[in-house]
FIKOLZA-1660 file (N, C-alpha, C; in steps of 0.1 Angstrom, whole numbers, plus 5000, padded with zeros to 4 digits):
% residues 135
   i   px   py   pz ch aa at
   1 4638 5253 6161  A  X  N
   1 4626 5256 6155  A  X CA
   1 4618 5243 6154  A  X  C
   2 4606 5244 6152  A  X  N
   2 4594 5230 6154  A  X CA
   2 4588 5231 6140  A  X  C
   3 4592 5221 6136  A  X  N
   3 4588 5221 6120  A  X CA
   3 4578 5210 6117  A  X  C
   4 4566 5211 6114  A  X  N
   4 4555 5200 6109  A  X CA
   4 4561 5195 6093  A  X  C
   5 4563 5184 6087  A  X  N
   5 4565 5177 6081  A  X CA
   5 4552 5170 6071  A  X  C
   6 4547 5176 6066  A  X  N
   6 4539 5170 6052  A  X CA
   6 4541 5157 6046  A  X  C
   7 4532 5148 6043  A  X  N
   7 4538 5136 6041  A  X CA
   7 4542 5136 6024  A  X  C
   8 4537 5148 6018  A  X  N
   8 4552 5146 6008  A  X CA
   8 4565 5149 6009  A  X  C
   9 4568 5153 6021  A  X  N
   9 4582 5158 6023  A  X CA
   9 4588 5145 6027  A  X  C
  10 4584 5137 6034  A  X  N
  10 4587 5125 6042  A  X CA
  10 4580 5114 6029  A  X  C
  11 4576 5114 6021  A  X  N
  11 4579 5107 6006  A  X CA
  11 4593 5109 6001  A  X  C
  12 4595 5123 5998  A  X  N
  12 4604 5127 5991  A  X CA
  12 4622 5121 5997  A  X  C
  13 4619 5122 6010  A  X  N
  13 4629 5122 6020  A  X CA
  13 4633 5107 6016  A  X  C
  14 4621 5100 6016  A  X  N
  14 4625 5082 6021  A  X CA
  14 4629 5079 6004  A  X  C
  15 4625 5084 5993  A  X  N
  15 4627 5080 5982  A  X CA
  15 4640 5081 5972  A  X  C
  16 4640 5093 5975  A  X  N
  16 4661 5096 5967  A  X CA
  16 4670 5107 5978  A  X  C
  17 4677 5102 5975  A  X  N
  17 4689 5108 5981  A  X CA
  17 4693 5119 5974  A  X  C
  18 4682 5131 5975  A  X  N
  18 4683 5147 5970  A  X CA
  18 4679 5153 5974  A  X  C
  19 4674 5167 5974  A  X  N
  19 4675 5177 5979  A  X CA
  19 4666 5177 5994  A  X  C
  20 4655 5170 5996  A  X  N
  20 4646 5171 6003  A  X CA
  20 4656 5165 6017  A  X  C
  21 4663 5147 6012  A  X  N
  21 4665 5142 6024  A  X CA
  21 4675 5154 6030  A  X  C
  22 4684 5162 6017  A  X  N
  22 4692 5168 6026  A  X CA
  22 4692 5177 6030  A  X  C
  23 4677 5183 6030  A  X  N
  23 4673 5190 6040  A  X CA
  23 4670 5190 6049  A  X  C
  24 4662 5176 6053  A  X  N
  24 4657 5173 6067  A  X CA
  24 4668 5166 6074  A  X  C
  25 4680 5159 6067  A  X  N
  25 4693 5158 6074  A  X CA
  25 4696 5170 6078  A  X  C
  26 4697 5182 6070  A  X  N
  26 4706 5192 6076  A  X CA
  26 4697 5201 6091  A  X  C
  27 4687 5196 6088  A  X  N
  27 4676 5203 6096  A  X CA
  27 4678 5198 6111  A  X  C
  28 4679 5181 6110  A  X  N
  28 4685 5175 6121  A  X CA
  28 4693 5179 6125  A  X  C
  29 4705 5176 6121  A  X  N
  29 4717 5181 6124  A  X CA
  29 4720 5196 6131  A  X  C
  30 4710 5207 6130  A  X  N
  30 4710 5216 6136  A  X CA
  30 4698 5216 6147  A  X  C
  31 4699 5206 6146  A  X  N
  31 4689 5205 6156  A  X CA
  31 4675 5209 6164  A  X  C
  32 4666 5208 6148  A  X  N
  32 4653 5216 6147  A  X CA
  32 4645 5202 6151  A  X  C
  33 4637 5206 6156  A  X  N
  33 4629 5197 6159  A  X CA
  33 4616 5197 6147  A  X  C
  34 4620 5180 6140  A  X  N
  34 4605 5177 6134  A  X CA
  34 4597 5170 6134  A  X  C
  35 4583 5174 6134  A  X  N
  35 4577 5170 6138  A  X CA
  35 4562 5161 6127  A  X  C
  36 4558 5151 6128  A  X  N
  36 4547 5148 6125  A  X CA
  36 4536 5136 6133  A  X  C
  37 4525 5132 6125  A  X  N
  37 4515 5124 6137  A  X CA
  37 4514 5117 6121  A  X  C
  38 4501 5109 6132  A  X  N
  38 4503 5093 6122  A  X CA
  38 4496 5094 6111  A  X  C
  39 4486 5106 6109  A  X  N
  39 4480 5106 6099  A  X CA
  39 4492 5111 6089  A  X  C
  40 4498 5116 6089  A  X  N
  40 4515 5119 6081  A  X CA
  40 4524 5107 6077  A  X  C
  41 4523 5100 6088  A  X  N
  41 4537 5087 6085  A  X CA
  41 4527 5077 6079  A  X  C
  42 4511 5078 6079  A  X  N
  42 4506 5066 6071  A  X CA
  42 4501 5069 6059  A  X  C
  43 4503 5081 6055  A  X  N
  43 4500 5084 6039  A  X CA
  43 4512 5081 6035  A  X  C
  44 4525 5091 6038  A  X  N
  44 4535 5088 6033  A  X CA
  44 4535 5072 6030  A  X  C
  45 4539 5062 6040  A  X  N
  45 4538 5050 6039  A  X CA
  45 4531 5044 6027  A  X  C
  46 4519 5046 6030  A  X  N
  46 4504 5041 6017  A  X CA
  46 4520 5043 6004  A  X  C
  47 4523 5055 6003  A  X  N
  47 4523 5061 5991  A  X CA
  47 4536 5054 5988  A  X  C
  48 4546 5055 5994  A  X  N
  48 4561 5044 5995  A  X CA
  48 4559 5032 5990  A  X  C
  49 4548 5027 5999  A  X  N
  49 4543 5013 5996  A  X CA
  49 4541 5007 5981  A  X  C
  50 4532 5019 5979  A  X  N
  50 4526 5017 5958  A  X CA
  50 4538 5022 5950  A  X  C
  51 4545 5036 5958  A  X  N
  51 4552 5036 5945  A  X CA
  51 4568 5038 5949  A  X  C
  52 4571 5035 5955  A  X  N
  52 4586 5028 5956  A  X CA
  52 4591 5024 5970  A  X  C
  53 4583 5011 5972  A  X  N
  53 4590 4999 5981  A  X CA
  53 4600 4998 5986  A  X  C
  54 4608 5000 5983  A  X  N
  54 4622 4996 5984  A  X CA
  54 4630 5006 5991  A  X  C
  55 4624 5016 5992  A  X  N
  55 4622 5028 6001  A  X CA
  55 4624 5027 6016  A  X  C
  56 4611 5020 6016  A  X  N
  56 4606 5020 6031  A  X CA
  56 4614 5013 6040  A  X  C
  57 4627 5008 6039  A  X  N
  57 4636 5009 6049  A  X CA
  57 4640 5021 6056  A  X  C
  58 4641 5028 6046  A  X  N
  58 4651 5045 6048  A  X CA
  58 4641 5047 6058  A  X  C
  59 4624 5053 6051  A  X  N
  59 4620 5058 6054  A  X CA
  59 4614 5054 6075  A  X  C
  60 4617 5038 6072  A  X  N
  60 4613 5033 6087  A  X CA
  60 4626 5041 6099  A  X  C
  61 4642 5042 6095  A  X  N
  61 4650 5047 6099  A  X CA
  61 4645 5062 6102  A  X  C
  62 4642 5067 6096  A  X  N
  62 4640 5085 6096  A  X CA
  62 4626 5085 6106  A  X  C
  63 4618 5079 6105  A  X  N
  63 4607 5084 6116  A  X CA
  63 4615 5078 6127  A  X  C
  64 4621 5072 6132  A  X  N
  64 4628 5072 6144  A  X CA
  64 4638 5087 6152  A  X  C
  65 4638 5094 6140  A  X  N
  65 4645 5109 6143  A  X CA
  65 4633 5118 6146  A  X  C
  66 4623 5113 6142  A  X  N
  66 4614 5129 6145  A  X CA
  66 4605 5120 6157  A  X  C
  67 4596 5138 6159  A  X  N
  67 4590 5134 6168  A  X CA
  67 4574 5130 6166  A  X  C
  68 4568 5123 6170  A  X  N
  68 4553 5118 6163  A  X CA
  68 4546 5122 6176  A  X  C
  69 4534 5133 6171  A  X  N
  69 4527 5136 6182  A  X CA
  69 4512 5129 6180  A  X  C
  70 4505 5125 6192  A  X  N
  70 4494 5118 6190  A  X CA
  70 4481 5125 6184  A  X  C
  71 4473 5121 6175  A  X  N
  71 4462 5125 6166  A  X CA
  71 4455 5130 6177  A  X  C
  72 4443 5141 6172  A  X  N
  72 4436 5146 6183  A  X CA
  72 4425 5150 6174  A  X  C
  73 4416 5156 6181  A  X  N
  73 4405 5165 6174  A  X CA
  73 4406 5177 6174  A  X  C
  74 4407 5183 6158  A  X  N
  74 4412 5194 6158  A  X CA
  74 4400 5201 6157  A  X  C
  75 4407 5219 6154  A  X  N
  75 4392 5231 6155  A  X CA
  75 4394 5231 6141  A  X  C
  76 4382 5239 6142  A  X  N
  76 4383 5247 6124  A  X CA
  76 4396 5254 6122  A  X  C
  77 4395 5251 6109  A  X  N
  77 4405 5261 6103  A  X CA
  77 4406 5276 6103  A  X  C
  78 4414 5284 6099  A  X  N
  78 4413 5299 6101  A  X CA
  78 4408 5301 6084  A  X  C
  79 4401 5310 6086  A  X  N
  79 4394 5314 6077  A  X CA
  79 4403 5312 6066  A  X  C
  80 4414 5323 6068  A  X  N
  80 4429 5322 6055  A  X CA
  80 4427 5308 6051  A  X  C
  81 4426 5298 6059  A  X  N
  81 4431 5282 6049  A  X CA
  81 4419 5274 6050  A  X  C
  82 4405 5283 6047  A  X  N
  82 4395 5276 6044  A  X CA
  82 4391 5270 6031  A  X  C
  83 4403 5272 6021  A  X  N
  83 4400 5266 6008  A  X CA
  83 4405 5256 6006  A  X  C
  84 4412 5249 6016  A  X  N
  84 4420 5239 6019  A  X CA
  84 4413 5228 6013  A  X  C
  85 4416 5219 6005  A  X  N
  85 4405 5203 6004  A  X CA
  85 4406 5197 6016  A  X  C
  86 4397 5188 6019  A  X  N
  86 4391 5181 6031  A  X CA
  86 4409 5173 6034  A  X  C
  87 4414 5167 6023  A  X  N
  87 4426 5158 6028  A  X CA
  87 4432 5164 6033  A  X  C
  88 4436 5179 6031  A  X  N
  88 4448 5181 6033  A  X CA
  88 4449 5194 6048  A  X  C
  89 4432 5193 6052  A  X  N
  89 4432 5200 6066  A  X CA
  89 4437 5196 6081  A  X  C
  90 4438 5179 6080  A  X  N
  90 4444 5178 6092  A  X CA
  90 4455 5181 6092  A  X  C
  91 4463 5184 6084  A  X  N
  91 4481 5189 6076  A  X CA
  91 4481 5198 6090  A  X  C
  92 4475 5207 6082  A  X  N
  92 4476 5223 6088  A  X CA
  92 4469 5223 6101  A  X  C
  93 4460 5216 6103  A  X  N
  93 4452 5217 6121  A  X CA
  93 4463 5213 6126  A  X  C
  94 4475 5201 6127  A  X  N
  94 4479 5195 6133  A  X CA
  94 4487 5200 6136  A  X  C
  95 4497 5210 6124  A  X  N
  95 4510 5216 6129  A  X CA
  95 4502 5232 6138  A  X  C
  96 4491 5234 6137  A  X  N
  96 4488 5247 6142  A  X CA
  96 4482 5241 6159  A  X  C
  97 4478 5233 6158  A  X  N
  97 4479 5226 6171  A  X CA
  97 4489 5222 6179  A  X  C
  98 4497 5217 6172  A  X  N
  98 4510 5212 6177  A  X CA
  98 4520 5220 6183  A  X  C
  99 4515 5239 6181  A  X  N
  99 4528 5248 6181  A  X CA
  99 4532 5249 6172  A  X  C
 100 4536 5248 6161  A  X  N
 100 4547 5241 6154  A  X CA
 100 4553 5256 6147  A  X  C
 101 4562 5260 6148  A  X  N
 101 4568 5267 6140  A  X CA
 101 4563 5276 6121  A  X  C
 102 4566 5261 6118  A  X  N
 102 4566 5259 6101  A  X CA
 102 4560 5247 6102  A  X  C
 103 4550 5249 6090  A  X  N
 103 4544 5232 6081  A  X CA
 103 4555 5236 6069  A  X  C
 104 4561 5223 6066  A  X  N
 104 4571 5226 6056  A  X CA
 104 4559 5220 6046  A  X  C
 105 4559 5219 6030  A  X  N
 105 4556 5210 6025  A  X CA
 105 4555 5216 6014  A  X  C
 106 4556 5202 6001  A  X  N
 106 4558 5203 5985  A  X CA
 106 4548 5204 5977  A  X  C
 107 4536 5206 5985  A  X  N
 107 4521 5207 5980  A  X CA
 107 4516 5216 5972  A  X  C
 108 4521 5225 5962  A  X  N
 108 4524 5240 5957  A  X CA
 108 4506 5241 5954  A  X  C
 109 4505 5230 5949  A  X  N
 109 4489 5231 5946  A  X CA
 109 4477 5232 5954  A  X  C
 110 4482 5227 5967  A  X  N
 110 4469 5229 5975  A  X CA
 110 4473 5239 5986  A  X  C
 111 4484 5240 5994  A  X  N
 111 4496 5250 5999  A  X CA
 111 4498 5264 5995  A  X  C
 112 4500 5259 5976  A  X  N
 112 4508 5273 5975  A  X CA
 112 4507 5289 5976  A  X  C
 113 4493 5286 5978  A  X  N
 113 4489 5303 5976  A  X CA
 113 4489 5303 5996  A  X  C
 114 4494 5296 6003  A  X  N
 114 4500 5299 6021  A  X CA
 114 4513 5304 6021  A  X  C
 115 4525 5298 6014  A  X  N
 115 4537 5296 6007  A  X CA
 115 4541 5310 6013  A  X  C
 116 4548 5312 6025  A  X  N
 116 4554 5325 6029  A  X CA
 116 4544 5334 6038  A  X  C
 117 4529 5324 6041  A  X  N
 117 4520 5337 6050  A  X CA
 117 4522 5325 6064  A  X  C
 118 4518 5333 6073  A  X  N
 118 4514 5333 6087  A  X CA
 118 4497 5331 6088  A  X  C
 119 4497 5318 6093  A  X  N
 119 4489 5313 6096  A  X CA
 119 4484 5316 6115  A  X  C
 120 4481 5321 6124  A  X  N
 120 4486 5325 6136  A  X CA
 120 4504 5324 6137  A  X  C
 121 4505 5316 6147  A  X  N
 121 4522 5318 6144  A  X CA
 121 4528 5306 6139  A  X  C
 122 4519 5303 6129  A  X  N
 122 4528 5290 6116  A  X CA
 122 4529 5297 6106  A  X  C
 123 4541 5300 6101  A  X  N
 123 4544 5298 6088  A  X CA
 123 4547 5286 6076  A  X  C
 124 4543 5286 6067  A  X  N
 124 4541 5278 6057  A  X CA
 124 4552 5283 6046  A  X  C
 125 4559 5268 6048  A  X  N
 125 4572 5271 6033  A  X CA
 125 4574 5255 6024  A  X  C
 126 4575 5263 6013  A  X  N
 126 4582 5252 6002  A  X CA
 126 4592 5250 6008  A  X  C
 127 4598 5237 6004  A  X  N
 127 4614 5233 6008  A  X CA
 127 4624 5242 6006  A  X  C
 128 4621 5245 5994  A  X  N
 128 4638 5258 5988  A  X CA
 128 4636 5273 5993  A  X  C
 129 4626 5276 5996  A  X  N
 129 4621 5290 6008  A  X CA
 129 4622 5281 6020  A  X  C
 130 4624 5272 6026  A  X  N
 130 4629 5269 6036  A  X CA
 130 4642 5269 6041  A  X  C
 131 4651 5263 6029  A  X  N
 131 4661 5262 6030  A  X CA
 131 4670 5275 6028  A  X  C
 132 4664 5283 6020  A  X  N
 132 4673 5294 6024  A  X CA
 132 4672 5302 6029  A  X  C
 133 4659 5302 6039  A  X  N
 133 4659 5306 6051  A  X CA
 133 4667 5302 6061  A  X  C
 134 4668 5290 6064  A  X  N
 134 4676 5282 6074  A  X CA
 134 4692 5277 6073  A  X  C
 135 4695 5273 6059  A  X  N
 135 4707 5271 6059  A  X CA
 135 4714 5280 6051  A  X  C
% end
């Protein structure tokens, strides 16, 4: 499966050693492919950076497992995720561009009301509807 990666998930991941990393460990390990682009690895980053430093080793290790596709210009959004705030559209263009399976992501507030719908053929899941989908 092709999984787009939110850059709170890839926060979450680089930060503690709980539920998130060990999902996108176990995600690896079965060998899903995930995926994000740079507008993803440089918020995450920004956000490592201010609020926990000490992080961004982990986090430099783990983008070396996924796959980083190059930024593009994306289309409009589909009507369904036209309420989207402006930040958080290239999220969803990118993984709906990309193919992608699933946008995973922890965003309940700008996300949540996607949370389980089909976007063309993306699905959108929280982490723990991911995971018990998958593992």
């Amino acid at each position: 499966m092709k999984i787009f990666l939110d850059a709170n998930i890839l926060f979450s991941a680089a930060k503690s050693n709980g539920a998130i990393r060990f999902l996108i460990m176990s995600l690896l390990d079965k060998e899903h492919q995930l995926v994000i682009n740079l507008f993803v690895q440089e918020e995450a980053e920004r956000n490592l950076t201010a609020k926990a430093p000490e992080a961004l080793e982990y986090f430099y290790d783990l983008i070396l497992r996924l796959t980083i596709v190059p930024l593009t210009n994306y289309q409009l959004l589909p009507k369904k995720a036209s309420f989207l705030p402006l930040k958080d559209q290239p999220v969803l263009q990118a993984a709906l561009h990309d193919r992608c399976d699933v946008l995973l992501t922890g965003d309940r507030t700008h996300f949540g009301r996607l949370y389980g719908e089909r976007i063309e053929s993306l699905a959108v899941y929280s982490p723990g509807a991911l995971a018990d989908l998958i593992l």
